[in-house]
C-alpha positions in Angstrom: -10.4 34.7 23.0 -12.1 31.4 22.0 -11.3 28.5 24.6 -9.3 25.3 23.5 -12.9 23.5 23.9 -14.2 26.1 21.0 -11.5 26.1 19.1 -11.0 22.2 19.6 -15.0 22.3 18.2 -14.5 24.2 15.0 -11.6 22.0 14.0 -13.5 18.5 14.9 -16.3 20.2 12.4 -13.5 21.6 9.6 -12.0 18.2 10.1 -15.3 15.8 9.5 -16.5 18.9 6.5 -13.1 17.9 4.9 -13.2 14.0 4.8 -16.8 14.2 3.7 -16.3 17.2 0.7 -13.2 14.6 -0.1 -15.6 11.4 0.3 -18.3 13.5 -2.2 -15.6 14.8 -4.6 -14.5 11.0 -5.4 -17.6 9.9 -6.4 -18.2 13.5 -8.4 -14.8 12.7 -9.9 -15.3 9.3 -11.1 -13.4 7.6 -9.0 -16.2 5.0 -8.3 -17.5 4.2 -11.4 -21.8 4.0 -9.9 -23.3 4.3 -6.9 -23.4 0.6 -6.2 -19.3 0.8 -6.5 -19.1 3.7 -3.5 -21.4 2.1 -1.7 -19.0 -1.2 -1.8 -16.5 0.4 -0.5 -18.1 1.2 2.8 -20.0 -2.1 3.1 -17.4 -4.8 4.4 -20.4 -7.3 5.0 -21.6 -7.2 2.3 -25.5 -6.7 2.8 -25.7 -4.3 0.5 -26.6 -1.0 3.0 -24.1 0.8 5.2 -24.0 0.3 8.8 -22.9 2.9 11.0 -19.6 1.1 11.8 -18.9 0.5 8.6 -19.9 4.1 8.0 -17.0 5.4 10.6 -14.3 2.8 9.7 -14.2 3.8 6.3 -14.3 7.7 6.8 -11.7 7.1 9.5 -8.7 5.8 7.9 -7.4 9.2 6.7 -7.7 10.0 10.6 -6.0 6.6 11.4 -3.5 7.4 8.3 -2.6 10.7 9.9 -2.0 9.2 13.6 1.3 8.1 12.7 1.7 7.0 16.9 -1.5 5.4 17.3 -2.5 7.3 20.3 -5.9 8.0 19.0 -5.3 11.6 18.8 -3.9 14.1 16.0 -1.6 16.3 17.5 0.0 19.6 15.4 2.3 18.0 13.8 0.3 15.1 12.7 -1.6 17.4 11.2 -1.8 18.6 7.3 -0.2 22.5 7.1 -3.2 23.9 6.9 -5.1 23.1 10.0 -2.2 22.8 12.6 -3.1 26.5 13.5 -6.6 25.1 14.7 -5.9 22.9 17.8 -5.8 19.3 18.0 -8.8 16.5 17.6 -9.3 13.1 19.1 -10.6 10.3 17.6 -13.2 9.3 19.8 -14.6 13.2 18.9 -14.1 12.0 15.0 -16.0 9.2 15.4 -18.9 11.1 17.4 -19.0 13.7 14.5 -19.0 11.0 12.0 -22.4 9.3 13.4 -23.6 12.7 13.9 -23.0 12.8 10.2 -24.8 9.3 9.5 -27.7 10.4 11.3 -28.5 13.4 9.4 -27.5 11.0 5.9 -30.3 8.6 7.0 -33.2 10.4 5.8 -35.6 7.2 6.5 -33.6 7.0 9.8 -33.5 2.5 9.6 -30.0 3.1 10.8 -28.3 1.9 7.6 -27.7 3.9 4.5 -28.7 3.1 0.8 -26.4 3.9 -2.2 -28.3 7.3 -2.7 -28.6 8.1 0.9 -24.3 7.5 1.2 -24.2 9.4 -2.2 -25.7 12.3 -1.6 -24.4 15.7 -1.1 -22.9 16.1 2.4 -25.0 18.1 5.0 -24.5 21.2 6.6 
C-alpha cells in the first residue's frame, strides 16, 4: 500500500504535469498570439527574460485560485473531481516542483528563461 508521502509525491508531480500541459496547450492554442506575448505574461519586470519568481507566481495562481482558505494547502475538497482521490498537496511542495521545472527549462542554465526556452514543450 503506497504511503501518504508516495501518494502525496505522485499527486505534487500529476499536479505540476497538469498546470504545465495547460501552460503549453494555451500557447499551442493561440491564446498568446507569439512567443514574445507568453513570455509577457510571466515577465512582471519587464526585462524581457523570466525569472524564477516570476516563473512560480505565474504557474501558481490556479494553485492560489483553488485555495479558496488561503492556508497554503489544497485539501480534497479544494480540489478538481478528478484528483481528490490522490491525496492532498502544499504549496510550498508546488513551488519546489515548479523550480524543479525551471531548472530543467533553462537549457543554458543563466537562471532566467528566453521566449523559446518558456515555450517549449514541457519536460518529462
Amino acid at each position: 500500500m503506497p504511503t501518504q508521502r508516495t501518494r502525496s509525491g505522485a499527486f505534487h508531480r500529476s499536479f505540476t504535469c497538469l498546470v504545465l500541459a495547460l501552460s503549453a496547450s494555451s500557447v499551442a492554442h493561440g491564446q498568446a498570439r507569439d512567443r514574445a506575448d507568453y513570455l509577457s505574461r510571466f515577465d512582471v519586470d519587464g526585462d524581457g527574460r523570466v525569472s524564477l519568481r516570476e516563473y512560480q507566481d505565474y504557474m501558481s495562481r490556479g494553485f492560489r485560485a483553488m485555495d479558496r482558505d488561503g492556508d497554503g494547502q489544497l485539501m480534497p475538497g479544494e480540489l478538481p473531481r478528478g484528483v481528490r482521490g490522490r491525496g492532498h498537496t502544499t504549496l510550498e511542495a508546488h513551488l519546489r516542483a515548479l523550480a524543479r521545472t525551471f531548472d530543467l527549462l533553462d537549457v543554458n542554465n543563466d537562471g532566467q528563461l528566453d521566449a523559446r526556452e518558456l515555450t517549449a514543450p514541457p519536460p518529462r
